[in-house]
C-alpha positions in Angstrom: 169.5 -104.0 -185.9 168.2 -104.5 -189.3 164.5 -105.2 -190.2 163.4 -106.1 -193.9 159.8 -105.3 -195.0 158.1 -107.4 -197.6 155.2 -106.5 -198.9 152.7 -107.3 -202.0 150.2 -109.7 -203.2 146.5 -109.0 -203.4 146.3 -105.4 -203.3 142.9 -105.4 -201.1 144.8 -105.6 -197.8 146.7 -102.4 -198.5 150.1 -104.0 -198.1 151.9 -100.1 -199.0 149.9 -98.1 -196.7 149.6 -100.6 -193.9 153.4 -101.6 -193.7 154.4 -97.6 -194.2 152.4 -96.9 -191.0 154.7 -99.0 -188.9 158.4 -97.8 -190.9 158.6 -94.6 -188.4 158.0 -97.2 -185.3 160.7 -99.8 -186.9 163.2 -96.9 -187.3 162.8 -95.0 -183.9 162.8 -98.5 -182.5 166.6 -98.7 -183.3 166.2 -100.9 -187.2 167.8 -99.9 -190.3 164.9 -100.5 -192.4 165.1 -102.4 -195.8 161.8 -102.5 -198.2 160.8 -104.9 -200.5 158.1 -105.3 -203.0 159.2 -108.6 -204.6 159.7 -111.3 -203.7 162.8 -111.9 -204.9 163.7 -110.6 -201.3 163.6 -113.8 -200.4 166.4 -115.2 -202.7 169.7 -115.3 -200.5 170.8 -112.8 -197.5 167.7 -113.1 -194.9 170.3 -114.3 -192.8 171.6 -110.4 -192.1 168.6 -109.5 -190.9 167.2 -109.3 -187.0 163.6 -109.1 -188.2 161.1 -109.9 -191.3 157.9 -108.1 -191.1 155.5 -109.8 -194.0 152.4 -108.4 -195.6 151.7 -110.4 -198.6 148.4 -111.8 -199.1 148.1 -114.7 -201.5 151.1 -115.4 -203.8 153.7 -118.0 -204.7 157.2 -118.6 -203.2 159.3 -121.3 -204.9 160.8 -123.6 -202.7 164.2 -122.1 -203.0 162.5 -119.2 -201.5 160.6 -120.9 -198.7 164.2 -122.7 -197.9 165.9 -119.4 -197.4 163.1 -118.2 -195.4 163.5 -121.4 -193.1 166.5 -120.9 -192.8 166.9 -117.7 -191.8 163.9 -117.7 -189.4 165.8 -121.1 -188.4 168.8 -119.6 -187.2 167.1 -116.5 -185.2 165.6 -113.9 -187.9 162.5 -113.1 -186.4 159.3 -113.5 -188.7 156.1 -111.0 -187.7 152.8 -110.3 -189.4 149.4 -109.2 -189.3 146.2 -110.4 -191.0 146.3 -111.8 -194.9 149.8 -110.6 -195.0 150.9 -113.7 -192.7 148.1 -115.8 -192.0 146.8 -116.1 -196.0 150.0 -116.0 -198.2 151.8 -119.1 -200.1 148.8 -121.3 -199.8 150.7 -123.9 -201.5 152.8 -123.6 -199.3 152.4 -126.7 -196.4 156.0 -126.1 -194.9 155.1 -122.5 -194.9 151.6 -123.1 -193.0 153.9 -124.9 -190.3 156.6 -122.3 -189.5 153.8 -119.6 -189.4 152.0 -121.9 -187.2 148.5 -121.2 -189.1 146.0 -120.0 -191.3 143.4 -118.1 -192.8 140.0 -119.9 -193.9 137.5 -118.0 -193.7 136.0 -114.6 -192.7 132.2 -115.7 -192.0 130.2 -112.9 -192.5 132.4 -110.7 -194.2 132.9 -107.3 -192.1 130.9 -107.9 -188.6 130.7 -106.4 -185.0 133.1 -108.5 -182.8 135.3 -109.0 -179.7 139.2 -109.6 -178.9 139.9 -111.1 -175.7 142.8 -111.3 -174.1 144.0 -114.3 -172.8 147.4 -114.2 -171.2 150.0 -111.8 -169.6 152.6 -112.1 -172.4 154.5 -109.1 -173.0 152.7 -108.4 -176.6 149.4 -107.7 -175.0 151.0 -107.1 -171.3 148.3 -104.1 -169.5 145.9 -104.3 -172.5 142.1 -105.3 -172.2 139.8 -107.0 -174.7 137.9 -104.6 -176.9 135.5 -104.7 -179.7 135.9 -104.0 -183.2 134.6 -103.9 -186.5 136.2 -105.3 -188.9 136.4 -109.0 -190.9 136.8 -112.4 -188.1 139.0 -114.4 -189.2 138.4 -118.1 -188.6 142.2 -119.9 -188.7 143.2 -123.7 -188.0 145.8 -123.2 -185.7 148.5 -125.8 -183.8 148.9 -126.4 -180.5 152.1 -124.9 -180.0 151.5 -121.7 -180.7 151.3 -119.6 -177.4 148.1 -117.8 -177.7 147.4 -114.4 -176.2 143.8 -113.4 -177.5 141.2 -114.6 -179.2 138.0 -114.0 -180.4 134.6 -115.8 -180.5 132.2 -116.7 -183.3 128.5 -117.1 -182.4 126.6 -120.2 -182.5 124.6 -120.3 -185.9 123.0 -122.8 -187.5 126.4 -124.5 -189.1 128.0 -123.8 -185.6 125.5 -125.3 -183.5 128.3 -123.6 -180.5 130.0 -121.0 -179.9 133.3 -121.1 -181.5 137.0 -119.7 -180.2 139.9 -119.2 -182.5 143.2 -117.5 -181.8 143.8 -114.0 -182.7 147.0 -113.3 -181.8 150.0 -116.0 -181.0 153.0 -115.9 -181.0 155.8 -118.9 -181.9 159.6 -120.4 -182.0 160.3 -122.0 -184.7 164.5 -123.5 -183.9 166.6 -119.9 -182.8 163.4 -117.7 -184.6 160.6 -116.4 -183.4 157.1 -115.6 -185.3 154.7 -113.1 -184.2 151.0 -113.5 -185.6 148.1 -111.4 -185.4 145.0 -112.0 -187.4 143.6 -108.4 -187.0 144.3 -105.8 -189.9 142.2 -106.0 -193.0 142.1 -102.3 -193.0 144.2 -99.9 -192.4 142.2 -98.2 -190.1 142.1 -101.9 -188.0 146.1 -101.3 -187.3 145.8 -97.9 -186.0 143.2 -98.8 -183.6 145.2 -98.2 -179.8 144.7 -101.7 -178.8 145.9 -103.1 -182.1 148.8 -100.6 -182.6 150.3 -101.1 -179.3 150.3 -105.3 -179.6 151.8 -105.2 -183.0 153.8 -103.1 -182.2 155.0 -104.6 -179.7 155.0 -108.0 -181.0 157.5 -107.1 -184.0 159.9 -106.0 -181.5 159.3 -109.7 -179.5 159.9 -111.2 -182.7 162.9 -110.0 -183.5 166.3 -111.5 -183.1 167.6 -110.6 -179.2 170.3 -108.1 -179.2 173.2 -110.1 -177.6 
C-alpha cells in the first residue's frame, strides 16, 4: 500500500509536527509513505496511491490540480484529514468543498471548553465514548450525505437563540473513493488526545483504498 502525505499552508495548524505524529502509525500500518510539502504533489500520479492524508490549511490549487485530485479520489484513492488541513483549504475551491463534503466557517469563541458526542457505531469511532475537550469548535456547513459519526454542540447565545449541532467527524464516498473528515486538531496536542488518536487513526485506514 502506498499513502502520500501533503502538508503546508498556514503554518498555525502545525501541518509538520501534526502529520509526523501519524508517519510511524501509516508505516506499521503496512504504507510506504511518500511526503509532500508542495503542492505540486498534486500534478499527475495520485492515481498510484491507496491513500491521501491532507493537512493544508488555506491555499490555492489550480484546477489542473483539483482535476487530478478528482480523479484519483474518483477512481478509489482514499482522501483523509483532520481540522484546517481538510475542512479549511482551497476556499476557492467550490468543487473541492463538494468532494470533501464541507467546511470550516467559524470557530466561535476562539479556544473554549466543549463536548464530542458520538453518534453512530461506525467502525471509526466503534467502542469510543463522547468526551470533552478543550480546544477551538469548529462550526462547518455540511451536506447531507455525509455519514456522520459525532458531533458536537454549540450553546444557545444571543445570535443562537438554540442550541446548535454540527458534525465533527463524517465520513464520505465520493465515485470508487472514500474521504474521511474530522474537524478536531488545531493543536497538536488535540491529535494525541486517546479518543482523538484512536478515530483518526482509524479513519485514515477506512479511507483508504481496500486491499483487493
Amino acid at each position: 500500500m502506498k499513502a502520500l502525505v501533503v502538508r503546508g499552508g498556514w503554518a498555525g495548524h502545525s501541518p509538520v509536527e501534526a502529520t509526523d505524529s501519524f508517519l510511524p502509525f501509516l508505516r506499521s500500518s503496512g504504507f510506504e509513505v511518500d511526503v509532500s510539502d508542495s503542492l505540486e504533489a498534486y500534478d499527475a500520479g495520485l492515481g498510484a496511491y491507496d491513500l491521501i492524508v491532507q493537512c493544508w490549511s488555506d491555499g490555492v490549487l489550480t484546477d489542473d490540480q483539483f482535476a487530478c485530485l478528482d480523479a484519483a479520489v474518483r477512481s478509489g484513492t482514499g482522501l483523509a484529514g483532520w481540522h484546517g488541513g481538510l475542512v479549511d483549504a482551497f476556499r476557492h475551491s467550490r468543487e473541492y468543498m463538494r468532494l470533501v463534503g464541507g467546511q470550516f466557517v467559524a470557530h466561535p469563541g476562539d479556544v473554549v471548553d466543549h463536548r464530542v458526542d458520538i453518534t453512530s457505531t461506525h467502525p471509526v469511532v466503534a467502542g469510543l465514548s463522547g468526551f470533552s475537550l478543550r480546544t477551538e469548535q469548529y462550526w462547518v456547513l455540511t451536506d447531507g450525505l455525509n455519514d456522520v459519526h459525532a458531533t458536537t454542540t454549540f450553546a444557545a447565545d444571543p445570535l443562537w437563540h438554540a442550541p446548535l449541532t454540527v458534525p465533527a467527524v463524517w465520513t464520505r464516498r465520493w465515485g470508487a473513493g472514500r474521504v474521511f473528515a474530522c474537524t478536531i486538531g488545531h493543536f497538536p496536542a488535540d491529535l494525541a488526545l486517546p479518543p482523538v488518536r484512536t478515530l483518526v487513526e482509524r479513519g485514515l485506514l477506512w479511507a483508504a483504498r481496500p486491499a483487493g
